[in-house]
N, C-alpha and C positions, 0 to 999 in steps of 0.2 A: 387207447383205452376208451369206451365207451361209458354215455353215461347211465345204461340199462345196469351195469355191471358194477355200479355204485351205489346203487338205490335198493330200498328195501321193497319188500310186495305191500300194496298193489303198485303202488307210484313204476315199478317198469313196464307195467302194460297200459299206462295211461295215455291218452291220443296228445296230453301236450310235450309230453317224455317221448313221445315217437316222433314230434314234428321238431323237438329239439337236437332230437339224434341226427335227424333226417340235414338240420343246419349246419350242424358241426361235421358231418363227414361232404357237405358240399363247400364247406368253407364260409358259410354265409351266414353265422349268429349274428343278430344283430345286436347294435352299439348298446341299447337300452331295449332289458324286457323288465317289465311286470310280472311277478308272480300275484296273484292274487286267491284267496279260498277263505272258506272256512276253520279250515283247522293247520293252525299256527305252525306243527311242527310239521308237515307236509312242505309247506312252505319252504321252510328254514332249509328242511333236508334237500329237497331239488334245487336251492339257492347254493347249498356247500357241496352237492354234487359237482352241479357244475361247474364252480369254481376249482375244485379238484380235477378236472377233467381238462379244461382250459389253462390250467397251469401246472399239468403233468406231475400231481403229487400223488407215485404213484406205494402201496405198501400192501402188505399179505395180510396188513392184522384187519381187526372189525371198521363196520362203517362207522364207527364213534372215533376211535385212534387218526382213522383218515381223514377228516373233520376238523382233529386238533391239531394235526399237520397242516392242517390248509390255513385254518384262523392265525398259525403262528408263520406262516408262508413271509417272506419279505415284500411279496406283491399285489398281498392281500390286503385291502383296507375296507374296515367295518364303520359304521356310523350308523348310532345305537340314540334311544330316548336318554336324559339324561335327569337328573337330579328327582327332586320331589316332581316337579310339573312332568313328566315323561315327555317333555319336548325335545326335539332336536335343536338345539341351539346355531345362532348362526356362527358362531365364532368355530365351531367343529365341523360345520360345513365348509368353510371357506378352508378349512386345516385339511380337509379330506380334498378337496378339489386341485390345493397345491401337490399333493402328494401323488393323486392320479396325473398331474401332467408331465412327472418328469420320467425318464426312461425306467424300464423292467432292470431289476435287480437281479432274478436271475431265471426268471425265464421269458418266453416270447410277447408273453401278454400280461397284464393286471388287472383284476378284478377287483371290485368295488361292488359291496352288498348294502345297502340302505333297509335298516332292518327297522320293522311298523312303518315304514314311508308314510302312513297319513299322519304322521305327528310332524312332518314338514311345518306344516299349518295349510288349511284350508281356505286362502285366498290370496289373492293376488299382492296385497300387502305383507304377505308373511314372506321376511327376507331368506329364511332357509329355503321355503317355496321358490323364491324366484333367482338363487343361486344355479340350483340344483337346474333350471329351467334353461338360462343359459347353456350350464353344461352340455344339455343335451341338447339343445341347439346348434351346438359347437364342440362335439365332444374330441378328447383327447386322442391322440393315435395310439394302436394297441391295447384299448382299453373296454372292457364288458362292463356298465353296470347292471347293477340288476337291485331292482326295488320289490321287497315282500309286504303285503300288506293284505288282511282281513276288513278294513273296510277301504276296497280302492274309489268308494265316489268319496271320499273326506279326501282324496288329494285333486289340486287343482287338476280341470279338462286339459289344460296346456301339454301340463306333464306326462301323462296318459295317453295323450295322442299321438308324442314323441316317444314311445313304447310299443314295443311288441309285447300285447299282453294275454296271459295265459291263466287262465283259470283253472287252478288245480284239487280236482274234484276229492273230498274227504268221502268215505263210506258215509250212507245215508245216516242222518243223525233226527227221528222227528223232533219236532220243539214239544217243550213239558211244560204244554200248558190246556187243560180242561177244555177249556170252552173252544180252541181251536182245532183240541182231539176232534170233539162232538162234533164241529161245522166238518170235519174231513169224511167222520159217519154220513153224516145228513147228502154231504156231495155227492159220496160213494151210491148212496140210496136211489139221491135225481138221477146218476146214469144208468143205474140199474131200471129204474121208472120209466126211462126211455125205450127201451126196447118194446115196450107196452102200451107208447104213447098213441094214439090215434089222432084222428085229423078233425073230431070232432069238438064244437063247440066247449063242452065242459071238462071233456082230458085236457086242453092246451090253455082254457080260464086255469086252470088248475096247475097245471104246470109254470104259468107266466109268475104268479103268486108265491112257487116255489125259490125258483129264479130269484126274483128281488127279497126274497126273505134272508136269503141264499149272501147277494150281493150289500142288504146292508148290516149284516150280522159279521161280513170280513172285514169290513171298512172299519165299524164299529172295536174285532178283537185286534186289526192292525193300529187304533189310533189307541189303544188301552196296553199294546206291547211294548211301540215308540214310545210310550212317558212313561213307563217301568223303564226301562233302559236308558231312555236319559237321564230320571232322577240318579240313577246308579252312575252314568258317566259323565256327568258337568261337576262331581265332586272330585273329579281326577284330572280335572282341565285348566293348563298354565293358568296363573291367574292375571297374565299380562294379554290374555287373550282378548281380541275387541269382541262386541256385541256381532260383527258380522261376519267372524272366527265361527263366532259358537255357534252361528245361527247354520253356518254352513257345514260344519259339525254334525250338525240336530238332522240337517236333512240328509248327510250321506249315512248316517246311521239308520235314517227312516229306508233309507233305498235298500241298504241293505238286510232288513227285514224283512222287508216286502219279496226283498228276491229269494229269501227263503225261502217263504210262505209258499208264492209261486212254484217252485222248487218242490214241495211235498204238494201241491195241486196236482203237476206233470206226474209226479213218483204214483200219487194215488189214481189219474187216469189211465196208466198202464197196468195196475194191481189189478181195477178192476175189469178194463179191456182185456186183460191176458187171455182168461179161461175160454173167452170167444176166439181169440185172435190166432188161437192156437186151436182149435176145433174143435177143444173140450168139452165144451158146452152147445148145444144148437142150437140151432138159428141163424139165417143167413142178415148177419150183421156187422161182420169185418168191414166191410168198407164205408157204413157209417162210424162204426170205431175208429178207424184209422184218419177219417175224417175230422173228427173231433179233436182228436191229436193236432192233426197238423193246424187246426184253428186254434188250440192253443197255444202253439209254438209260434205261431204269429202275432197272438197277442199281448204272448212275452216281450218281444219283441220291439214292440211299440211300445211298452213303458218302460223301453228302454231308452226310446226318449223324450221319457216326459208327458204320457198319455195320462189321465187321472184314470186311478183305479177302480171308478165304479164306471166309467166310461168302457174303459176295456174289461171289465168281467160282463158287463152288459152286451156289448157286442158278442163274447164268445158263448153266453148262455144265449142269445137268442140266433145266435149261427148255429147251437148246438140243434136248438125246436126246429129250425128251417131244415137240417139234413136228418132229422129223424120223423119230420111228418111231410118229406116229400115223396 
């Protein structure tokens, strides 16, 4: 059974549903992956695929029926947020861990889904965190876990690097929100302005002014997004949580906005690179478009670990002036 043949559209033509396919028929899933996205139920469904797939639950009816086979599977063991605080507690950690180590009940392998995984807790003290840690330092024989999570930087580094992890892309979704509509206009405008840029003294005073208008109006709509969303989620947060819980909390939430944002940057400089890129439009300017590109995707890149954001937008608008007035 394959796991293309479990899954609903898009998720079977996704590049991490093909490099998973590509595991399971050479035999080599690893012990612990990561799911990680956007959108929750993508998630979920590539976590209960593959667990249906891995422990051969196989049925003719819908992907929902096959699902509630798998969850009532004897091999399956789930570990869920629990009570008012939506923590994972450690006491069901350590109940999940004895139950992964004893042998399959009735088929070859056991699966193990850690579902929101960043409710672990987010440091080093958090004992479900460093349960789970172990584990995977030492995992079970015959045993997949797999941990689902929408914000994967609120789970410790540890854990995450002891993973093979996949980010599993939801249909574009912009954010709704004004002022960051406007700054995706206004960006949309600067690469169009480029094509027109010259080399002289008052196009590029003019252009440099765009730039940082550009770079602190994001910094400005990302630090007004992160305290909207925190207000909204420290009212949901264990209340045994320490000050350096929350604080690491605050900042995988922050990460993971920013990588939105980022995210609709890339979406918007292919929108409007396309109509050149495709020869739609004229002008011999593909290969500074394509150029810009790839300095984005490099810039991504680096705050991925930990560049400041006005540092790397800085860099990639003023890589953008250097490949368009050379």
């Amino acid at each position: 059974m394959k796991l293309k043949s479990v899954l609903n559209d898009p998720l079977r033509s996704s590049n991490p549903v093909e490099v998973l396919e590509r595991s399971l028929e050479k035999g080599r899933l690893p012990h612990a992956i990561l799911l990680h996205g956007s959108h929750y139920a993508f998630l979920e469904e590539v976590a209960l695929g593959l667990a249906s797939v891995l422990l051969a639950v196989a049925t003719k009816s819908s992907t929902e029926n096959r699902f509630k086979k798998v969850e009532k599977h004897p091999d399956f063991f789930p570990l869920r947020p629990s009570k008012r605080a939506r923590a994972i507690p450690a006491d069901d950690t350590r109940e999940l861990i004895r139950r992964i180590q004893q042998s399959p009940h009735q088929s070859e392998r056991k699966v193990a889904v850690i579902y929101e995984a960043d409710r672990l807790g987010a440091t080093s003290q958090s004992t479900s965190a460093n349960i789970i840690l172990k584990t995977l330092e030492e995992p079970p024989l015959d045993t997949t876990i797999i941990l689902i999570s929408t914000r994967p930087y609120a789970l410790l580094d540890t854990i995450r690097s002891r993973c093979f992890n996949f980010r599993i892309q939801a249909a574009f979704e912009p954010t709704d929100n004004d002022s960051w509509q406007k700054w995706l206009r206004d960006y949309s405008n600067f690469l169009e302005n480029l094509i027109q840029l010259t080399s002289d003294k008052e196009s590029i005073a003019a252009s440099f002014m765009a730039v940082y208008g550009l770079i602190v109006r994001f910094n400005s709509i990302l630090t007004e997004m992160v305290a909207d969303h925190w207000k909204a989620e420290r009212e949901n947060l264990p209340e045994e949580m320490t000050d350096e819980e929350k604080n690491a909390t605050k900042e995988g939430a922050a990460k993971g906005i920013r990588a939105g944002l980022l995210k609709e940057i890339e979406h918007q400089t292919r929108t409007t690179s396309a109509p050149y890129l495709k020869g739609v439009k004229t002008g011999d300017v593909t290969l500074k478009f394509a150029d810009s590109i790839a300095e984005f995707e490099k810039i991504s890149g680096l705050l991925n670990v930990n560049l400041r954001e006005d540092t790397a937008l800085e860099d990639y608008f003023l890589s953008c002036l250097r490949i368009w007035t050379r």
